[in-house]
Each structure stands twice: as structure tokens, then as C-alpha cells.
C-alpha angles and dihedrals in degrees: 000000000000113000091246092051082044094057089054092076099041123082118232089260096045086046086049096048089047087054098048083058097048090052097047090055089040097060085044085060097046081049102055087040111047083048094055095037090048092048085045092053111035095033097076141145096282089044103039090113093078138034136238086264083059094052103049080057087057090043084048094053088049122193098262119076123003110253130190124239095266088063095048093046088047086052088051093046087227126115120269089241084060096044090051102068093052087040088061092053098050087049103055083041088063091246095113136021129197127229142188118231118241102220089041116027091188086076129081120200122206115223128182114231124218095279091045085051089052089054091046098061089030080064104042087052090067091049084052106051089042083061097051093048087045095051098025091115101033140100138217103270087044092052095053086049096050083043090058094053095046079055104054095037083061087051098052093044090037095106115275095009106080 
């Protein structure tokens, strides 16, 4: 039986709870699959010496102004103890290097080097790539809406608010 025929026989709160369903396997899946697909497409020959953890710490340390662990950890939303260990093997693997302040010697900033750059951008083109596949049919109205539940999904899974 087609899913319209289907309809015909549900009432608007059993069709809203159906699509609550749907939706909720339906975000598992995206799960599942943007993790795997993301591990399948960052994680390649020239970067098979760190994991996707790894790169959303480079992703975290960005490209623009140098931070200090207790911005990167705050990014993360992890504590700066946890951040630490992967921070020290990304620093003996040539992806990071650490640096005193000038004006404070007591912080250290975090900088990418040129091959933690690479990754970097190595890493922001699968998220683009993952966004103009996402938004390639739709138009603007449907992208703000789109926009608004992404919004409010980060809101229910941000720490202490879901």
C-alpha cells in the first residue's frame, strides 16, 4: 500500500506521531552516516597517523588567531586535562605547535603548523561538500527553516539544556 493511500486511513495525530518516528530514525541514520563517511573521507593516506577526534581539535584550534588550551577545550566542550593528552600527540605528530605570549609568559598559545593547516582545510572541505549536498534543492525559505531546526537540535543536545 502506497504511503498516500496509507495516510487515508491514519488520523493527524497518528501521521504526526509516524513522522516523529521517521525523523527520529532518520537523524540516527545521518548520525551513523555522516560519522563513518567523515572517518572514511578525512582520515586518508597522508592523514592515517590521527583520528577524526584529532581533527575536530584541529578544527577547534582554526586557522585564524592563535587560542590557548582553555579556548579550544571550551570549543570542544571537554575539559582542558582531556584535551591535553590528544594535544600532546598531535604535537609530537607535527600537527600543532605550542607557543609562549609575549605580553603573558604564563600562556601558551596552540598553533597549527603547515601540515596541521593542511588538515585543517583538508577537513573544512568535507564539511563543505556535506552542506552543498545538504542545501543543493532547496530555496531560501526552506533553508532558514532548515536553519531553525538545526537551531534548536543543537539546543536540545548543547549540556544542561536538553
Amino acid at each position: 500500500m502506497s504511503t498516500v493511500i496509507f495516510r487515508q486511513f491514519l488520523s493527524r495525530d497518528e501521521m504526526a506521531q509516524n513522522t516523529k518516528r521517521s525523523i527520529n530514525e532518520l537523524l540516527v541514520s545521518l548520525f551513523n552516516h555522516v560519522m563513518d563517511m567523515e572517518a572514511k573521507a578525512v582520515i586518508t593516506e597522508e592523514y592515517n597517523d590521527i583520528t577524526n577526534n584529532d581533527m575536530h581539535i584541529i578544527e577547534a584550534i582554526g586557522v585564524e588567531e592563535p587560542r590557548n588550551m582553555s579556548q579550544i577545550a571550551h570549543r570542544l566542550g571537554v575539559t582542558v586535562g582531556t584535551l591535553t593528552t590528544n594535544m600532546n600527540g598531535l604535537d609530537r605528530k607535527g600537527y600543532v605547535k605550542r607557543e609562549r605570549s609575549e605580553k603573558d609568559k604564563r600562556v601558551v598559545y596552540i598553533l597549527l603548523t603547515e601540515k596541521g593547516r593542511r588538515a585543517f582545510y583538508h577537513h573544512r572541505d568535507f564539511h563543505k561538500k556535506m552542506i552543498k549536498a545538504l542545501v543543493k534543492d532547496l530555496n531560501e525559505e526552506e533553508m532558514e527553516i532548515l536553519y531553525r531546526c538545526l537551531v534548536n537540535l543543537d539546543g536540545f543536545l548543547e549540556p544542561g539544556r536538553g
